[in-house]
VOLUMMI-768966 format. One record per residue (C-alpha): residue number from 1; residue in three letters; x, y, z. Coordinates in steps of 0.1 Angstrom, whole numbers, plus 2048, in hexadecimal, padded with zeros to 3 digits. Layout:
<pts>
+------+------+-----+-----+-----+
| fipa | lomi |  px |  py |  pz |
+------+------+-----+-----+-----+
|  NUM |  ALA |   X |   Y |   Z |
...
+------+------+-----+-----+-----+
</pts>
This chain:
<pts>
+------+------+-----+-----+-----+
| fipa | lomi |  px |  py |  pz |
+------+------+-----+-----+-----+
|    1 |  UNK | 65D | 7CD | 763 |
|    2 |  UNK | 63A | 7C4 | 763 |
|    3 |  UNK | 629 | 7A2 | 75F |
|    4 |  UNK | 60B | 792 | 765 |
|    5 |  UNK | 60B | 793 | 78D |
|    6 |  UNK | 613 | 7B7 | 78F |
|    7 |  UNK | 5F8 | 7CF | 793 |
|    8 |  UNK | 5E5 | 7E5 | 77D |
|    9 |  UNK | 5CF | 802 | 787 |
|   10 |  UNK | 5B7 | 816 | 76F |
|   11 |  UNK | 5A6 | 830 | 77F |
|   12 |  UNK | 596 | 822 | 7A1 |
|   13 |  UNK | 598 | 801 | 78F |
|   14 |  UNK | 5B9 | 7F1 | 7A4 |
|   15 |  UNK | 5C1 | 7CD | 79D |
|   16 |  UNK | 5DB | 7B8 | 7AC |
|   17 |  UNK | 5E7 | 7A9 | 78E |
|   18 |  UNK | 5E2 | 7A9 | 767 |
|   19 |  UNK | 5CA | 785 | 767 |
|   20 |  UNK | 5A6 | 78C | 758 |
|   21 |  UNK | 58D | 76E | 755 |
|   22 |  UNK | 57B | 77F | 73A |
|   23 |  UNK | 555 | 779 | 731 |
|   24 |  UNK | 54D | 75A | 724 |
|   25 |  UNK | 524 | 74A | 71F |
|   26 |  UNK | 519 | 72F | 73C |
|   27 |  UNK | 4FA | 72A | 72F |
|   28 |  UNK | 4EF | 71F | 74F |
|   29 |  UNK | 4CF | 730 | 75B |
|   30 |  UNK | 4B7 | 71A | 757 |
|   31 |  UNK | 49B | 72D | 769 |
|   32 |  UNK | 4A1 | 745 | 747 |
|   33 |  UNK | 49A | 766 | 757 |
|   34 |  UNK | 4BE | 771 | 755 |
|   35 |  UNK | 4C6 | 771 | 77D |
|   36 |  UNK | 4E7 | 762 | 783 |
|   37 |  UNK | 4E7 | 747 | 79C |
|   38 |  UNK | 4FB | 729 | 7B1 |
|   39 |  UNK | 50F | 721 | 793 |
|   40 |  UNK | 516 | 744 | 78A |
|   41 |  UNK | 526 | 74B | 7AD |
|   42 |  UNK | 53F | 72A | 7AF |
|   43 |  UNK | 54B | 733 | 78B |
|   44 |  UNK | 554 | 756 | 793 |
|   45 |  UNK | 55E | 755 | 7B6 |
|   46 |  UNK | 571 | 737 | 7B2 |
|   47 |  UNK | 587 | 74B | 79B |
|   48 |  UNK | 58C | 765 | 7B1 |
|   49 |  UNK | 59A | 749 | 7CA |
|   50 |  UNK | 5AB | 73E | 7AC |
|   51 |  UNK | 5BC | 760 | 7AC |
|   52 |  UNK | 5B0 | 772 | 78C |
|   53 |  UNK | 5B4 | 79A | 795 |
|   54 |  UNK | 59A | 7A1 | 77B |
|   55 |  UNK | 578 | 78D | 775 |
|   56 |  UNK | 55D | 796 | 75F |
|   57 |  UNK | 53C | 789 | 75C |
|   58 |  UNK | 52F | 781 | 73E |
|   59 |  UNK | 51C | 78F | 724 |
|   60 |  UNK | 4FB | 797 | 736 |
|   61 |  UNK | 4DF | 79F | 71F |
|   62 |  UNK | 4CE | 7C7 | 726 |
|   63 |  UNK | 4AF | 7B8 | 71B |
|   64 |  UNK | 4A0 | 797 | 71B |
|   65 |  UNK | 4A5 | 790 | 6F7 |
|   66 |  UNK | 4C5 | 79C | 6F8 |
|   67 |  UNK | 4D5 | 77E | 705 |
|   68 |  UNK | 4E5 | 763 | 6ED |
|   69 |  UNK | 4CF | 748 | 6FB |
|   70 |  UNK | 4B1 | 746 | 71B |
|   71 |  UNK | 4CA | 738 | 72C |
|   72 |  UNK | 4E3 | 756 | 72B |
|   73 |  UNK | 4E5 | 773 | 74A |
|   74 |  UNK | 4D2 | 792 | 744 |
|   75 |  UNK | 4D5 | 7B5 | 757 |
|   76 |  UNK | 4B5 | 7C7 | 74F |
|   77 |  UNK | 4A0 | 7C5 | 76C |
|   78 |  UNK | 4A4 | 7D1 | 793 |
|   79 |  UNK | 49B | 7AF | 7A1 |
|   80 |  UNK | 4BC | 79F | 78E |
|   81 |  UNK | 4D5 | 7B5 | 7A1 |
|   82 |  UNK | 4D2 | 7A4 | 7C3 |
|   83 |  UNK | 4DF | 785 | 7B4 |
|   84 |  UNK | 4FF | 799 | 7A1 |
|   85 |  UNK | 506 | 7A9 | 7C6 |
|   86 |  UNK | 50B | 787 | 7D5 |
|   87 |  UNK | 528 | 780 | 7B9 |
|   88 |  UNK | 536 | 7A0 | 7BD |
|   89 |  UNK | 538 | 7A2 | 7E4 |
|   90 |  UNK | 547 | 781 | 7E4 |
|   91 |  UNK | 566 | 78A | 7C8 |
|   92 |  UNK | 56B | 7A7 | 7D8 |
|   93 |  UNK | 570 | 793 | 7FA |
|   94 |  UNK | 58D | 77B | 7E9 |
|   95 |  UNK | 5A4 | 79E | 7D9 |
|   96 |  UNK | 591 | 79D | 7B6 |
|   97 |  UNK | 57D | 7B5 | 7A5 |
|   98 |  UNK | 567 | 7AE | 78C |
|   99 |  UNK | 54F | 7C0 | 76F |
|  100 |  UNK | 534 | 7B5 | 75C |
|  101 |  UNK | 531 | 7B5 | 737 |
|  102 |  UNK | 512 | 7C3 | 729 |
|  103 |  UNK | 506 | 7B9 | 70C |
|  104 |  UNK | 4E9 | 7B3 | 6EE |
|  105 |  UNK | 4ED | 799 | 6D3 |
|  106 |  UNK | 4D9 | 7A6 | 6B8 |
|  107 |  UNK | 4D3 | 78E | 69C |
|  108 |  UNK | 4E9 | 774 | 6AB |
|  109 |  UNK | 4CA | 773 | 6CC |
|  110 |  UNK | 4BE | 74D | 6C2 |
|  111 |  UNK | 4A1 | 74D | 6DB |
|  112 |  UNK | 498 | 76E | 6CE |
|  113 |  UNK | 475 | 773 | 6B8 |
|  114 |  UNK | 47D | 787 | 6AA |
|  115 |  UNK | 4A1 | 790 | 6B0 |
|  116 |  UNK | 4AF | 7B5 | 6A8 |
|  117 |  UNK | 4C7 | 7C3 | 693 |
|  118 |  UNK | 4D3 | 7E1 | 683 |
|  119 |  UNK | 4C6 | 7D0 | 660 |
|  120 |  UNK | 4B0 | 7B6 | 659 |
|  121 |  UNK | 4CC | 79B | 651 |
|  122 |  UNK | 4CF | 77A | 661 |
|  123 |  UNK | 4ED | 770 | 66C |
|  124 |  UNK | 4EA | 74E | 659 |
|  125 |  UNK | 4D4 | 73C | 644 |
|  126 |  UNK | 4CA | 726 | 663 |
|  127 |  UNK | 4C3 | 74A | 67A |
|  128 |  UNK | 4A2 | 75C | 67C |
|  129 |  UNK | 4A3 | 782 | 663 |
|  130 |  UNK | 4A4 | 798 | 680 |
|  131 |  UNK | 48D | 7B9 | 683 |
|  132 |  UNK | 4A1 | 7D8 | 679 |
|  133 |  UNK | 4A0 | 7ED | 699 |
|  134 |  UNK | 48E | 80E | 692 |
|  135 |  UNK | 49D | 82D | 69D |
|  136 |  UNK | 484 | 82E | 6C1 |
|  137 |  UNK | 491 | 808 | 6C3 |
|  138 |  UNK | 4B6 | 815 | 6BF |
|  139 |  UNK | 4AD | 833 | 6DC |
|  140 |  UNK | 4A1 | 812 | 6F4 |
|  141 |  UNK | 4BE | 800 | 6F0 |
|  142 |  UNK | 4D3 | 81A | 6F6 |
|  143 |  UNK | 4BF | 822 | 71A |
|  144 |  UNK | 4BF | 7FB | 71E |
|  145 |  UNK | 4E4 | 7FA | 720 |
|  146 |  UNK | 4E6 | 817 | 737 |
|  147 |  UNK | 4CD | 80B | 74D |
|  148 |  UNK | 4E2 | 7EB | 74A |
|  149 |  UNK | 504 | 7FB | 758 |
|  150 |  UNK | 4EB | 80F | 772 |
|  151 |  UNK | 4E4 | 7E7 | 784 |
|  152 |  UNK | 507 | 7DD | 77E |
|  153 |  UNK | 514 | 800 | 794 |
|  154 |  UNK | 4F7 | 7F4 | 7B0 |
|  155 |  UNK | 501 | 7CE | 7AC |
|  156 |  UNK | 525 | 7DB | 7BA |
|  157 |  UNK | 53A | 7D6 | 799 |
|  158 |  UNK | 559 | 7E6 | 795 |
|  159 |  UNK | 551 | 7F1 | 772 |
|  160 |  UNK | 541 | 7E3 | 755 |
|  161 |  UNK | 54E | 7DB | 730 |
|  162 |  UNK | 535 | 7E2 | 712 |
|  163 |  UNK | 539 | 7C5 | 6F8 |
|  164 |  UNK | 53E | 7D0 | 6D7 |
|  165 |  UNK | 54C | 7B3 | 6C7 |
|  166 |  UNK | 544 | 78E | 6BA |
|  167 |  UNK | 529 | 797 | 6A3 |
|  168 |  UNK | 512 | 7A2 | 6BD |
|  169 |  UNK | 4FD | 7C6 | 6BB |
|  170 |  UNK | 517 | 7E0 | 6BB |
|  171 |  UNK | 52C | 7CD | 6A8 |
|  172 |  UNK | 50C | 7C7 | 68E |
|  173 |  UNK | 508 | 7EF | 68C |
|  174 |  UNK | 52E | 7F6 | 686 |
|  175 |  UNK | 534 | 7D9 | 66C |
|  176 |  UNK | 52C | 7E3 | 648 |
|  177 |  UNK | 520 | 7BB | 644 |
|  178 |  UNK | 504 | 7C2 | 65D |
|  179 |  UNK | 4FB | 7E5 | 659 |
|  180 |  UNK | 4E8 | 7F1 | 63B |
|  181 |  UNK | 4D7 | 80B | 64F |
|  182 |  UNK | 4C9 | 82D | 634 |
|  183 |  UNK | 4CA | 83E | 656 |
|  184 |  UNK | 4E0 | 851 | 66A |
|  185 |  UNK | 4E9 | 830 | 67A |
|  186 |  UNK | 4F3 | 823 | 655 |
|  187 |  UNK | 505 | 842 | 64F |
|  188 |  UNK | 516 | 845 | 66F |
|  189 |  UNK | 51B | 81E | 679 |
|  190 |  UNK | 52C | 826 | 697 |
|  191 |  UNK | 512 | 83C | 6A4 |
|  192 |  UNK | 4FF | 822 | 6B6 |
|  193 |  UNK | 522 | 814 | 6CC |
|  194 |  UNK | 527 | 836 | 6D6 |
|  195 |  UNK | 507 | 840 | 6DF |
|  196 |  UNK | 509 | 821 | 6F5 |
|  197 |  UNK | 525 | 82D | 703 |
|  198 |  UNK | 51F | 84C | 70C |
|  199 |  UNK | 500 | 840 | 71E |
|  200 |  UNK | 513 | 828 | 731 |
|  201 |  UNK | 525 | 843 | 73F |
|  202 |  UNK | 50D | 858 | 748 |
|  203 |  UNK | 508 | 83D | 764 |
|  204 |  UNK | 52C | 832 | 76F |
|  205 |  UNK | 53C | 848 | 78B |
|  206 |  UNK | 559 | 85C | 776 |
|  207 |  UNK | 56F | 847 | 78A |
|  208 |  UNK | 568 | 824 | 779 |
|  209 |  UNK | 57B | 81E | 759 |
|  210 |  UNK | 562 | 814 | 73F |
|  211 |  UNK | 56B | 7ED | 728 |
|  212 |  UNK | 563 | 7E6 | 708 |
|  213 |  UNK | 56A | 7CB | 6F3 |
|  214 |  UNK | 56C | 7CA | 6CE |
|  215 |  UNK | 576 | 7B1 | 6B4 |
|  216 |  UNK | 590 | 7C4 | 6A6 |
|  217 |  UNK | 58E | 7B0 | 683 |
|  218 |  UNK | 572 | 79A | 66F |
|  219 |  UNK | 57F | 779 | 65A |
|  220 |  UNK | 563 | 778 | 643 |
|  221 |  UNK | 565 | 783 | 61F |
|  222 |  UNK | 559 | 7A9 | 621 |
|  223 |  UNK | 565 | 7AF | 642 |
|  224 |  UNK | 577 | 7C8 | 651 |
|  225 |  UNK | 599 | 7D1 | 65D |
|  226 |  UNK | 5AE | 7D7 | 67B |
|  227 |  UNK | 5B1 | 7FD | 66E |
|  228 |  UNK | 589 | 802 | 66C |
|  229 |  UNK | 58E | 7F5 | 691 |
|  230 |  UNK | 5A5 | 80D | 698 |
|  231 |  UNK | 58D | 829 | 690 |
|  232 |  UNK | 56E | 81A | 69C |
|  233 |  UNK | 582 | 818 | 6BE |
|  234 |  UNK | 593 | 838 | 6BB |
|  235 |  UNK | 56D | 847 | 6BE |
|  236 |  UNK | 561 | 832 | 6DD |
|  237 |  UNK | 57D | 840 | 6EE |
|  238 |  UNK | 576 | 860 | 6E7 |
|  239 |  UNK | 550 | 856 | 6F3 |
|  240 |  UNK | 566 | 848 | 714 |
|  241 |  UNK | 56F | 823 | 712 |
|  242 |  UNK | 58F | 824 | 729 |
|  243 |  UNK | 59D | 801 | 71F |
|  244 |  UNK | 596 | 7EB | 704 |
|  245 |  UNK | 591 | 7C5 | 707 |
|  246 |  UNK | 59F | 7B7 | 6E1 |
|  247 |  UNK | 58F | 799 | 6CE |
|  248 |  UNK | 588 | 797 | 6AF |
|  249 |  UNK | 56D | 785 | 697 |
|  250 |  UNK | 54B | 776 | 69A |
|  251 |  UNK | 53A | 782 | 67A |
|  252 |  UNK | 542 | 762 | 66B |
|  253 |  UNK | 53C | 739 | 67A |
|  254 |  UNK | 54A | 72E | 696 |
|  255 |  UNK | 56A | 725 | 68F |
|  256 |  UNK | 571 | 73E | 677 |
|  257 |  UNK | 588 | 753 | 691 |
|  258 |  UNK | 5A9 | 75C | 682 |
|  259 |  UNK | 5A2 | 740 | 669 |
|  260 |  UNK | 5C3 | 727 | 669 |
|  261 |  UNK | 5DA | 73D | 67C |
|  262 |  UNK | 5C4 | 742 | 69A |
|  263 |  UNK | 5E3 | 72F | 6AF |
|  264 |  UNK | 5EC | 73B | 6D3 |
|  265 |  UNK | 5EC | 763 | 6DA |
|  266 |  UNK | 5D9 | 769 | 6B3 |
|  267 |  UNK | 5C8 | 787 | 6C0 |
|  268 |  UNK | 5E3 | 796 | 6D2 |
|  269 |  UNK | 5F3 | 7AE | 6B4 |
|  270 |  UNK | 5D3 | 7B9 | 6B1 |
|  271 |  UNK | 5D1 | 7C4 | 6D3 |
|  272 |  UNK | 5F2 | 7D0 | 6CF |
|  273 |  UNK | 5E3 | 7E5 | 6B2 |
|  274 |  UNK | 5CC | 7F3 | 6C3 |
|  275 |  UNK | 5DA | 7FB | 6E1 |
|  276 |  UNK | 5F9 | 80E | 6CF |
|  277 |  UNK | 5E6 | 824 | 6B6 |
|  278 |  UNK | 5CD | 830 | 6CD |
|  279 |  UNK | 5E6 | 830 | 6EE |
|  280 |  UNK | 5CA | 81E | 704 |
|  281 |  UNK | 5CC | 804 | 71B |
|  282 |  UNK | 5C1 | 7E0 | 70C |
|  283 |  UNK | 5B8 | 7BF | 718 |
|  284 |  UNK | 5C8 | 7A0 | 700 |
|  285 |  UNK | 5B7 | 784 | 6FD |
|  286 |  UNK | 5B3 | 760 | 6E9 |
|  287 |  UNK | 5C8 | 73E | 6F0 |
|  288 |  UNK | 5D9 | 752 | 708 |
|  289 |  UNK | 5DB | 72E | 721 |
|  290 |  UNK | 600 | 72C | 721 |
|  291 |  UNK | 611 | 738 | 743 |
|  292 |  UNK | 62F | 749 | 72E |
|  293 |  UNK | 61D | 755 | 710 |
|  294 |  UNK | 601 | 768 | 729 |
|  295 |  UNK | 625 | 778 | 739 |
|  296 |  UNK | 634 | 782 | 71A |
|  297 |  UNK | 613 | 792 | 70D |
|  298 |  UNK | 619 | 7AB | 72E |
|  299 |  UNK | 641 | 7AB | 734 |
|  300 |  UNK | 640 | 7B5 | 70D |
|  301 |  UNK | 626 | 7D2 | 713 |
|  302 |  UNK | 60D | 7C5 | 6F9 |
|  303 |  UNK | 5F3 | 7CB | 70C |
|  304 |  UNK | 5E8 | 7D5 | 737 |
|  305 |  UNK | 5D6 | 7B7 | 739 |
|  306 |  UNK | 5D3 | 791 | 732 |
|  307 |  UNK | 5B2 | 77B | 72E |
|  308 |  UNK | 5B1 | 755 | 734 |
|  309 |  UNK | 590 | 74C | 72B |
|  310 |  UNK | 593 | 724 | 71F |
|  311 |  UNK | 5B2 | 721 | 738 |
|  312 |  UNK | 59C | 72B | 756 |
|  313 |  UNK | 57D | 718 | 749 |
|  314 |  UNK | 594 | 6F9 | 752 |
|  315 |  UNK | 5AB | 707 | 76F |
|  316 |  UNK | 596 | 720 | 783 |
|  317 |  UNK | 5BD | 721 | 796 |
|  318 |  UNK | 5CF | 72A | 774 |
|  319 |  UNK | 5DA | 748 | 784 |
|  320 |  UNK | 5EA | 73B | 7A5 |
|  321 |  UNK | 5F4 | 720 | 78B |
|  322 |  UNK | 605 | 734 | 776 |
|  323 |  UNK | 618 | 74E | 792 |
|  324 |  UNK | 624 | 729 | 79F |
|  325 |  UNK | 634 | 724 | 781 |
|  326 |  UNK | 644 | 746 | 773 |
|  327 |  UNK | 659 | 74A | 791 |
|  328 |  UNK | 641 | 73C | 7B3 |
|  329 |  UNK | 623 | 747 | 7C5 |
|  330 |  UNK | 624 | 75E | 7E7 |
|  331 |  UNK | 615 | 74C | 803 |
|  332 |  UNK | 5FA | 769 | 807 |
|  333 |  UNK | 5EA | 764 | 7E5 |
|  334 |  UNK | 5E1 | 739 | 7EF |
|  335 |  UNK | 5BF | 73E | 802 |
|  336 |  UNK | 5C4 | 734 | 823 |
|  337 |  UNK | 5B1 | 710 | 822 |
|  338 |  UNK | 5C7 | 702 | 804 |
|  339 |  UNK | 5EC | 70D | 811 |
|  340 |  UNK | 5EE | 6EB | 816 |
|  341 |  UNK | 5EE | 6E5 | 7F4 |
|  342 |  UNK | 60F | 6DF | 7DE |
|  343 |  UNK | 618 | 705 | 7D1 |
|  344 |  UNK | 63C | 710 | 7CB |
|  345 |  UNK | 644 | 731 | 7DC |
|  346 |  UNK | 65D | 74B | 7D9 |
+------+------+-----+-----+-----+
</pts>
């Protein structure tokens, strides 16, 4: 039976167990020129000695005003990839492999001026009216993201996963709140995503599996459903997304995720959904902390793979932790210099 420490292999993507630390905002370059540095490589290597099979990087803006803030990672120049190959080599060297999310956030870019969109609609009353993205704008962004997965290949990632969710570019084109287009990106709202797609893999060896992640469901009045989801998914996989990474949201405030019920595992039917009525591999994530519940999610076959974000912001060991727990940890997965430590084995 599988569970979360056995291992999972997707093309030439082989991982020892079914742990991702998915993508999650530092906001911690404070040079603002996107590079990664000193605080970038302790928080991903130091999950890698945590034991996470699966780290991605996150979201790293294809052009400079495509990050959230200044302060976020960017991918869209040569001199940035140096930096990426010093986090890479050194997660390879502790059994972990790792991609990079690549990324634009559209009207949700605060330091942006003006931000982008497909439509000129702010994303709040406090938010800047983005610029509607004419149709050359549209044909940059598209190279920008290939050019984007192009760095990520040199910088030595195992793959890379295209982020189509949380209210951020794609997900502005294929969400009838944010697209009111009178083009063929209006009439065709999915267009856009899989143009990107198909770009990106125009650069990835045929041997990486290509990520995406989507928010498979808006909370906000007008929003839409796990079944457009299903169909907007259905045609990035045709496009050639191998394995999707299922959230959900981020049209609406923060907060506003799953609304009341957004308890422990909220997102995982959707995954679930997703996963079954396309037959593709997905990722679950959200509140996904507890030891057992991250187990059950697997041993259940609900999904391939489980993300820990919050749980690994405050344990970069949640994953030794939690093989300690569900049954005890093999002496080979302790690095070396902390076998002295306390850790139950089998």
């Amino acid at each position: 039976m599988s569970d979360l420490f056995s291992p999972y292999e997707l093309k030439a993507l082989v991982l020892k167990n079914r742990v991702v630390m998915p993508p999650m905002c530092q906001y911690a370059v404070e040079s603002q020129d996107g590079t990664p540095n000193d605080w970038h490589f302790v928080h991903y290597v130091s999950r890698a000695v945590g034991g996470a099979g699966f780290i991605i990087v996150e979201m790293s803006g294809v052009h400079p005003d495509g990050r959230i803030t200044n302060r976020d990672t960017g991918i869209w120049s040569d001199e940035q990839i140096g930096a990426y190959r010093k986090i890479t080599d050194a997660v390879h060297s502790y059994g972990a492999k790792i991609a990079i999310q690549l990324g634009h956030a559209g009207r949700k870019a605060l330091d942006a001026n003006p931000p982008v969109a497909p439509s000129a609609i702010p994303f709040d009353e406090r938010s800047k009216t983005p610029l509607a993205l004419t149709s050359e704008g549209i044909a940059e962004m598209v190279a920008a993201y290939r050019e984007g997965a192009r760095r990520a290949v040199e910088a030595g990632f195992d793959t890379v996963e295209i982020h189509g969710a949380h209210g951020y570019l794609i997900h502005q084109f294929h969400s009838p709140l944010t697209n009111a287009r009178d083009d063929e990106y209006g009439a065709d709202p999915i267009l856009f995503g899989e143009q990107v797609v198909q770009a990106v893999k125009e650069v990835l060896p045929p041997e990486m599996p290509l990520l995406m992640r989507v928010s498979a469901k808006e909370y906000v009045e007008g929003g839409y459903d796990e079944a457009y989801a299903l169909e907007f998914c259905r045609r990035y996989k045709a496009a050639g997304v191998d394995i999707f990474h299922v959230s959900s949201g981020g049209e609406g405030p923060i907060g506003s995720n799953g609304g009341p019920n957004a308890g422990p595992a909220y997102q995982v039917d959707l995954a679930e959904y997703i996963r079954s009525g396309l037959q593709v591999p997905v990722i679950a994530v959200g509140r996904l902390d507890d030891f057992a519940e991250a187990q059950a999610v697997i041993a259940e076959k609900k999904a391939e793979l489980v993300a820990i974000g919050r749980g690994m912001l405050s344990d970069p060991y949640w994953t030794l932790h939690a093989q300690e727990t569900l049954g005890g940890i093999d002496k080979e997965n302790v690095p070396g210099p902390y076998e002295r430590g306390i850790w139950k084995r089998k």
